[in-house]
C-alpha positions, 0 to 999 in steps of 0.5 A, a space after each residue: 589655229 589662225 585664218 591666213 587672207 592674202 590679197 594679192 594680184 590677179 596675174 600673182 595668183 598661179 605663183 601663189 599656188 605653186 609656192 604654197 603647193 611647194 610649202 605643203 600648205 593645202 586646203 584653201 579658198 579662193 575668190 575674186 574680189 574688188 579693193 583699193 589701198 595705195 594704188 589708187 591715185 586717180 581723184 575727181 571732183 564731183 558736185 563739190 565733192 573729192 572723190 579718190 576711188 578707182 576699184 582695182 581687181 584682186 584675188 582673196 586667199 582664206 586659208 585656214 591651219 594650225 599654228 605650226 603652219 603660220 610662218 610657211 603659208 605667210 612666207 610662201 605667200 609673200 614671196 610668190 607675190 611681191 612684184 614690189 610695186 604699189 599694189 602688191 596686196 596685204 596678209 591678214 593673220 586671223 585667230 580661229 576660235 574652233 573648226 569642225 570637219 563638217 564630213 567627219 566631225 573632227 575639231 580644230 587642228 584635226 580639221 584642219 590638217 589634210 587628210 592622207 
C-alpha cells in the first residue's frame, strides 16, 4: 500500500479529478495549501538579509491504494497536470505501513479499495 501526494495547480485541479475518475482511482482528499519550489523568482533585500519566497497557491491530493494502483493514479495525475511550465507540482509516493476502514474494521488493501 503506498500514499500517493500530488501537488499541483489550482486551475489543474478538475483535469486531475477527471483523469483519476477515468483510472478508476477513488477515495481521495483534497486541500488547498501554500508552497514555493522553482517558481519562485522574486528576491528582496531586507535588513542585510536575502530573502527569496513568494508563496504561491496549490491544491494537495493524498490518495491512498494498494499497490497495483501506483503507476495509474501517478500517470493519471501527471498527465492531467503538466502545463510543462515552472511550477507544474510534484508526486510524492509514500509507504503505508497499515490502514483501517474506521466503519467496518478491514485492514490494508481491503481498506483501501472502494466499496461496491
Amino acid at each position: 500500500m503506498k500514499l500517493v501526494v500530488a501537488i499541483v495547480r489550482p486551475e489543474k485541479v478538475n483535469d486531475v479529478l477527471e483523469a483519476l475518475y477515468k483510472a478508476e482511482v477513488r477515495g481521495l482528499t483534497i486541500s488547498r495549501v501554500q508552497g514555493h519550489g522553482g517558481e519562485t523568482d522574486e528576491v528582496q533585500t531586507y535588513r542585510g538579509t536575502t530573502v527569496k519566497m513568494e508563496l504561491h497557491e496549490k491544491v494537495r491530493f493524498e490518495i491512498g491504494v494498494s499497490d497495483s494502483f501506483v503507476a495509474p493514479t501517478v500517470r493519471a495525475i501527471m498527465s492531467a497536470a503538466r502545463t510543462g511550465e515552472v511550477g507544474d507540482g510534484k508526486i510524492f509516493v509514500l509507504p503505508v505501513e497499515k490502514v483501517y476502514r474506521i466503519r467496518t474494521g478491514e485492514e490494508d488493501t481491503a481498506a483501501v479499495t472502494p466499496v461496491a
